[in-house]
PLY file of the C-alpha trace (Angstrom):
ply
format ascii 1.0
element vertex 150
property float x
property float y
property float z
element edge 149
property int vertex1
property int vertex2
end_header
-0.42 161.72 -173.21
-3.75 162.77 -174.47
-6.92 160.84 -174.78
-9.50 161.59 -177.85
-12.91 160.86 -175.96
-16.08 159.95 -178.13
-19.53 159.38 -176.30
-21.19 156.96 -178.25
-24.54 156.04 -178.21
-26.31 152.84 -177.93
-29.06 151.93 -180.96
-31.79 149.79 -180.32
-30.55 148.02 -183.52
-27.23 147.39 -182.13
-28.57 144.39 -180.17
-28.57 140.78 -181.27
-31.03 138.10 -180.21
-28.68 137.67 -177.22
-29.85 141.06 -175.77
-26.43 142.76 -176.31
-24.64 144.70 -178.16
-24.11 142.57 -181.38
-19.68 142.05 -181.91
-20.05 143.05 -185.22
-21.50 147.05 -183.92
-18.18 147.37 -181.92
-16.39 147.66 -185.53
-18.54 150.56 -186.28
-18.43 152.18 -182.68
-14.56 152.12 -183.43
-15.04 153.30 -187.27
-17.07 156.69 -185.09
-14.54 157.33 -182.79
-11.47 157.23 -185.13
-13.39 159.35 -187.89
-14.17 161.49 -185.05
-10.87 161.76 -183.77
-8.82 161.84 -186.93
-10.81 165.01 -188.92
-9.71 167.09 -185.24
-6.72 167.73 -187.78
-7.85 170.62 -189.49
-6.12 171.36 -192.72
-3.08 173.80 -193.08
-1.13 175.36 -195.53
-3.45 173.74 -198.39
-2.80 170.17 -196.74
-6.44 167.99 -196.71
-5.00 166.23 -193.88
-6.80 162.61 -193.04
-9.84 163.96 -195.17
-8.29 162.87 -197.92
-8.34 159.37 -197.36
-7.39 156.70 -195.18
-7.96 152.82 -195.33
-8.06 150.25 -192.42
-5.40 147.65 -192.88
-6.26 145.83 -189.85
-8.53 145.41 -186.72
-7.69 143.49 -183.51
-11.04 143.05 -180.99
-10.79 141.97 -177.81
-14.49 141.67 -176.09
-13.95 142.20 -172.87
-18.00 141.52 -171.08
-21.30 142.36 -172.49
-22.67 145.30 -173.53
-26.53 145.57 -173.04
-28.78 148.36 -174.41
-29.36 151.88 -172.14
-29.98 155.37 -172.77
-26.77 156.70 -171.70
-23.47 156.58 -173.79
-20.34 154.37 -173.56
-17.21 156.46 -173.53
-14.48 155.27 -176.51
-10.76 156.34 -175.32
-8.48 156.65 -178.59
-5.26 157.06 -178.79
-1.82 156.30 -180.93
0.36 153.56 -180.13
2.73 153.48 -183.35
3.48 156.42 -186.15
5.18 154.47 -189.04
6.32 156.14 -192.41
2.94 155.33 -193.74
0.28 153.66 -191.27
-0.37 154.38 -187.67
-2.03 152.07 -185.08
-4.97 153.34 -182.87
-5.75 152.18 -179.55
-9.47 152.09 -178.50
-11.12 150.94 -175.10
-14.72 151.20 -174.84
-15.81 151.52 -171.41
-18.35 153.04 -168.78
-18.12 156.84 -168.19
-15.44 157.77 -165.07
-12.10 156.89 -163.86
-11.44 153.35 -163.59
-14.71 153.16 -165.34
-15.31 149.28 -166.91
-14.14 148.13 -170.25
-16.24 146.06 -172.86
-13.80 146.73 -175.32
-10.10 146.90 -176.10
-8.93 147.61 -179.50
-6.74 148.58 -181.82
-6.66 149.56 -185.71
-4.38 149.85 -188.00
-4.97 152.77 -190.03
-3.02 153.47 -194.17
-3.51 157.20 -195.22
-4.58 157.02 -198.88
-4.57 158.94 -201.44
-7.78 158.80 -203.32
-7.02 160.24 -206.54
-3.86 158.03 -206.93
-5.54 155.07 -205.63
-2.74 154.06 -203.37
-1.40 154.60 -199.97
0.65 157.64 -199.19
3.01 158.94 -196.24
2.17 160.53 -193.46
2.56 164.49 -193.36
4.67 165.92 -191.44
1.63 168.15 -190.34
-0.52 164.37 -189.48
2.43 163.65 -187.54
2.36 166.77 -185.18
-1.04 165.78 -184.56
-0.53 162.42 -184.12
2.50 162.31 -181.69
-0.52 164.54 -179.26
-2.35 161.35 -178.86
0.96 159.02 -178.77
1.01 156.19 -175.73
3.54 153.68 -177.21
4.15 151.69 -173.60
7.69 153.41 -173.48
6.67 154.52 -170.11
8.20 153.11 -166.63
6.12 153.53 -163.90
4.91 157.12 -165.10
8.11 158.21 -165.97
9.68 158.27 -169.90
12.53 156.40 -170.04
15.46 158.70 -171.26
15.72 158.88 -175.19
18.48 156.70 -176.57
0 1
1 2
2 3
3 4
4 5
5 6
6 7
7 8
8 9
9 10
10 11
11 12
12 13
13 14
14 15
15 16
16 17
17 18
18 19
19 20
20 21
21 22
22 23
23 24
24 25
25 26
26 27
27 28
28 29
29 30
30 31
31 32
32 33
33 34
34 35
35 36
36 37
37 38
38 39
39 40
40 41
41 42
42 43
43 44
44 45
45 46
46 47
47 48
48 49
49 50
50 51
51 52
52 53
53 54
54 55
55 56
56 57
57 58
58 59
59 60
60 61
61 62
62 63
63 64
64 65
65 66
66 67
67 68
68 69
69 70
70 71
71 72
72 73
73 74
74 75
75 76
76 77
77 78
78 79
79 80
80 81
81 82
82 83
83 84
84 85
85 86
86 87
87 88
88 89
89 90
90 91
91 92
92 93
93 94
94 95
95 96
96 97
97 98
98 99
99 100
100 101
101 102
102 103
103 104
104 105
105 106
106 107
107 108
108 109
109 110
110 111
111 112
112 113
113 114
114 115
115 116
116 117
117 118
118 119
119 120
120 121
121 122
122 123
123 124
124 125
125 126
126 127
127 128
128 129
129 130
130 131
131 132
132 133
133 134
134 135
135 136
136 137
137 138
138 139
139 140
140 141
141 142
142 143
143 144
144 145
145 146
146 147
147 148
148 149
């Protein structure tokens, strides 16, 4: 299973009064490292791919520790937990650089392609799912092995 890896840097701004990285930022760290990770898909055969439009249908934080201010980037894993018919779910930890490396963050988002002219949500593409299933950890995994298809 791959791993889509954004470096993400810190902003002064980020902080609250607290000194750390405010929880409200982590929603937009996320919103950077899915964009970044979902236009990888580069168009074929005339398809626009996730450029055309997608919609977040729901977010699920959990903070993890603080995050205080630095020069150097956090590193934010992605990756795909669920392909449905018409959403996916992305899986997001944000965490110091490294194996084993700590976490701040775990996430995960639950993503509707959309289909901006129509103003309403559309299917996944066969092409989107190609992509997709690249990035694919759904837990179905014993002990490193994949448990034999059914």
């Amino acid at each position: 299973m791959t791993r889509h890896i954004y470096r993400c840097p810190l902003r002064w701004s980020d902080m609250d009064a607290f000194g750390h990285v405010n929880n409200a930022v982590f929603v937009r760290y996320l919103e950077e490292a899915r964009i970044d990770f979902m236009f990888r898909l580069q168009p074929g055969d005339g398809s626009p791919s996730f450029q055309g439009g997608s919609v977040v249908a729901r977010h699920e934080i959990d903070y993890k520790r603080p995050l205080v201010h630095r020069h150097e980037p956090v590193i934010i894993e992605s990756w795909v937990t669920k392909i449905g018919a018409a959403s996916l779910t992305i899986s997001y930890e944000i965490k110091e650089p490294g194996e084993g490396g700590l976490v701040y963050v775990a996430a995960a988002t639950v993503v509707v392609p959309y289909d901006l002219a129509a103003g309403r949500p559309r299917r996944i593409t066969a092409e989107e799912k190609a992509f997709l299933r690249e990035y694919l950890d759904d837990g179905s995994r014993d002990d490193g092995q994949e448990r034999a298809a059914a």
